[in-house]
N, C-alpha and C positions, 0 to 999 in steps of 0.2 A: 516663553519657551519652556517646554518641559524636558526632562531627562535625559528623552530621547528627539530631541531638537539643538538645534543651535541657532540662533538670533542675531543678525550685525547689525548695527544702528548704522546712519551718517543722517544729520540733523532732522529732519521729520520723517526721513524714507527709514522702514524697518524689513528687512525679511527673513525669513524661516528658512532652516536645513535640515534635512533628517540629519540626526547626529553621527550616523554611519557614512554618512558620504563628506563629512569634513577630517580632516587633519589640522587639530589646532597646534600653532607654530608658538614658541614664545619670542615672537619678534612686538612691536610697537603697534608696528604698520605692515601691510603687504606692501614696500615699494620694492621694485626693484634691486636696487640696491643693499638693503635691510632683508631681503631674501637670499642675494647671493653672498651676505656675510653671515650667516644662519647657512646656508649649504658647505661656505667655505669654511667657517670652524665645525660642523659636526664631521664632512670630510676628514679633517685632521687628527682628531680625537679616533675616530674608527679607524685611519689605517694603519697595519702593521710596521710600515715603513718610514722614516723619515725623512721630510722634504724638505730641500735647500728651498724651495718657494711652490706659491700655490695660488694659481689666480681661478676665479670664477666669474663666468660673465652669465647674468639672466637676461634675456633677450622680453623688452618690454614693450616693445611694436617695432615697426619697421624701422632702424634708425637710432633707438634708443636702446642704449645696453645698460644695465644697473651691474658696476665690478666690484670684487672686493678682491683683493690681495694679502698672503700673510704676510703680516710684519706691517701693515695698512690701518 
């Protein structure tokens, strides 16, 4: 990949993105899960306010939610 690309492996499959249509996360993995605790702590840090709790759910197909909660 160059500059203006992005590249994901997973064991022989590779493919290419323009670099403007990605948002790289500093998470591990995209799982569910590890998503919504990347939405749920940058949530917390941005808002003005302070919260007695804070749950987020990513909806990962029909059935499957990935949650995080703070203080989780």
């Amino acid at each position: 990949a160059t500059e203006s690309e992005v590249s994901a492996t997973f064991e022989n499959r590779r493919w290419v993105f323009p670099r403007d249509d990605c948002v790289l996360l500093p998470v591990a993995n995209t799982t569910a899960e590890l998503l919504a605790r990347h939405i749920g702590r940058q949530l917390q840090a941005d808002l003005a306010v302070p919260l007695q709790q804070l749950r987020v759910e990513v909806d990962e197909c029909a059935g499957q939610v990935g949650v995080w909660q703070s203080g989780s």
